[in-house]
C-alpha positions, 0 to 999 in steps of 0.5 A: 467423463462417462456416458449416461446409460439406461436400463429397462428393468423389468418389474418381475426381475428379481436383480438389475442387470450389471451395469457397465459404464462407458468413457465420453471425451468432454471437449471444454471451451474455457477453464476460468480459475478465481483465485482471491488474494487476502489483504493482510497475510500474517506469517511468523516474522512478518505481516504481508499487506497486499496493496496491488489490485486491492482497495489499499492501492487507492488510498493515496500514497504509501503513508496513507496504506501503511495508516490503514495497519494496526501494527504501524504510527506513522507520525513527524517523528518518524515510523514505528512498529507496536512493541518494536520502536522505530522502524527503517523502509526500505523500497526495492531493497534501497533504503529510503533517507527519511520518512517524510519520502513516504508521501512521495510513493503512490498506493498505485506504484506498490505491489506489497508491503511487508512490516518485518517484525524480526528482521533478519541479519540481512538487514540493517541492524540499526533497526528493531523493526523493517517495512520492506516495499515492493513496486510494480515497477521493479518487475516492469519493463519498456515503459509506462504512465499511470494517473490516480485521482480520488476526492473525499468528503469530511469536514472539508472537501479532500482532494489528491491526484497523481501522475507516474511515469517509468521506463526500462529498457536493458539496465536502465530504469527511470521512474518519475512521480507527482502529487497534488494534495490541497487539503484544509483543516481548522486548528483550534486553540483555547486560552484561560485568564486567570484573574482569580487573585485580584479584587475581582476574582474570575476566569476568561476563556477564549476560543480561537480558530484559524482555516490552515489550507496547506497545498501538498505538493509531492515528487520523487524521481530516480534512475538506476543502471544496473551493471551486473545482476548484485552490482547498480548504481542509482539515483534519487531526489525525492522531496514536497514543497507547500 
């Protein structure tokens, strides 16, 4: 912000000559300012899990993002949170009727997920535990249409591909999602022949193996009118079928 100044000082002068210094208007182009969201933010009661424009966002759907954290099983019986049991989800503040629904949320449609560890009175007290959701599209207005795609290898080749599209216009918002998942896995069963008390005493095993090739079809679609700022009324049907 000043201007360059130079002296000629003399080689037999004993002290420089007092130096004043001039301001200079800088005009600039551009201000770029990078700022890095981190993936994982802990804080007192929660874990805040950065899912939008981070690699989380293209994991699949919300049940392979909430795999991707240490604190959080995700199996058939339901979610649950290390050292706190069960957990309840909620998405954009309405309660998801059961666990399996996960599938039908797209990584792509969430903006962040916060896994409550000391839920506070406003939530339902029925769990010790809340995984709170939050989508884009609780934000977004007019309309919109996003397709995700992935395909990974392991022992067999894994596929997935997701079509959302979403609408909001005055109080009305209309959200509709579906995926298609094939996957295949061998299962693997050993059987034991105990034939030790006859005259012939032995054991016989016998491995089976059988390819399971379970197609994954997931879809959920919901509207929602709202008629004041705390009062709406919605609907949701969500569900998978193979």
């Amino acid at each position: 912000g000043y201007r360059d100044t130079t002296l000629l000082v003399a080689a037999e002068e004993e002290s420089i000559p007092p130096v004043f210094l001039y301001t200079q208007t800088m005009y600039l182009d551009e201000v770029n300012v990078e700022a890095r969201i981190p993936v994982f933010a802990p804080k007192d009661d929660r874990l805040t899990m950065n899912v939008g424009n981070t690699i989380l966002s293209q994991s699949g759907t919300a049940e392979d993002v909430l795999r991707k954290s240490a604190r959080v099983s995700v199996n058939e019986n339901g979610i649950s949170v290390t050292s706190r049991g069960e957990a309840i989800v909620l998405v954009d503040g309405h309660r998801l009727p059961a666990a399996k629904s996960l599938s039908s949320i797209s990584s792509s449609e969430i903006q962040k997920i916060d896994i409550i560890t000391s839920p506070s009175s406003k939530y339902d007290a029925e769990g010790k535990a809340v995984i709170d959701i939050t989508t884009k599209r609780a934000n977004r207005q007019f309309w919109g249409a996003e397709v995700t795609s992935r395909l990974g290898k392991g022992d067999y080749w894994r596929g997935y591909t997701g079509v959302e599209l979403s609408a909001k216009f005055s109080g009305l918002s209309l959200y509709g999602y579906y995926a298609f998942e094939p996957s295949k896995k061998t299962l693997k069963e050993s059987y034991i022949r105990d034939y030790t008390k006859t005259d012939l005493p032995k054991y016989i095993t016998n491995d089976a193996k059988n390819l399971e090739k379970p197609i994954g079809n997931n879809y959920r679609f919901s509207g929602e009118y709202k008629f004041t700022g705390r009062h709406s009324l919605g609907l949701q049907l969500s569900g998978q079928y193979n």
